[in-house]
N, C-alpha and C positions, 0 to 999 in steps of 0.2 A: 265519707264526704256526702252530704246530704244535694238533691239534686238542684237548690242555686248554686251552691260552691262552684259548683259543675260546667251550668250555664256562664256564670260571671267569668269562670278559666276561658271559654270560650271565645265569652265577646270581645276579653284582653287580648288573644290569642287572635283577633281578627278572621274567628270561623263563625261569619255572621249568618250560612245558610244554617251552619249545623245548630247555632246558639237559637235560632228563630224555629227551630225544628224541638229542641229541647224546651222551648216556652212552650210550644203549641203541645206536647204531649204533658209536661207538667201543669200546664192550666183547662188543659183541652178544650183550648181558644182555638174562632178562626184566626186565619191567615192575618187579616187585617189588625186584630187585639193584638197578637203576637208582636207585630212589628211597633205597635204603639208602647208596648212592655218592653221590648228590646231597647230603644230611644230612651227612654225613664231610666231604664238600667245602666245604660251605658253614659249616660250624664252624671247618675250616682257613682258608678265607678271611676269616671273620669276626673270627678272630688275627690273619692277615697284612697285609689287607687293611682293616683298619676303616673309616679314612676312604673307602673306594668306594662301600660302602653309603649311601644317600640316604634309604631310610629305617629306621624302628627295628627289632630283634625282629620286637616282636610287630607293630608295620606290616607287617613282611614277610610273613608268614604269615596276614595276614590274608584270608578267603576261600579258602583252598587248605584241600582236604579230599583226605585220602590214605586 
């Protein structure tokens, strides 16, 4: 499993520190690219991928403050 496979299990998984922690070593991005890469990502997965997600939107984003 190559390290998006990795990341993407991640951000479906809703482990948005650990997913933002896995861009930033994969891209060895600040903080700030990280989080802008995660968003991108998680839009593309949320086309590709719909049924992985477990819960909504706005469930997902709930409590994360960036």
């Amino acid at each position: 499993m190559d390290a998006w496979q990795s990341i993407d299990d991640l951000i479906v998984q809703r482990r948005i520190i650990s997913a933002m922690q896995a861009i930033r070593e994969a891209e060895g991005c600040s903080l700030q690219r990280a989080i802008d890469v995660f968003a991108d990502r998680y839009e593309l997965l949320r086309r590709t991928r719909p049924d992985d997600f477990k819960v909504s939107r706005d469930e997902y984003w709930c409590g994360v403050y960036t």
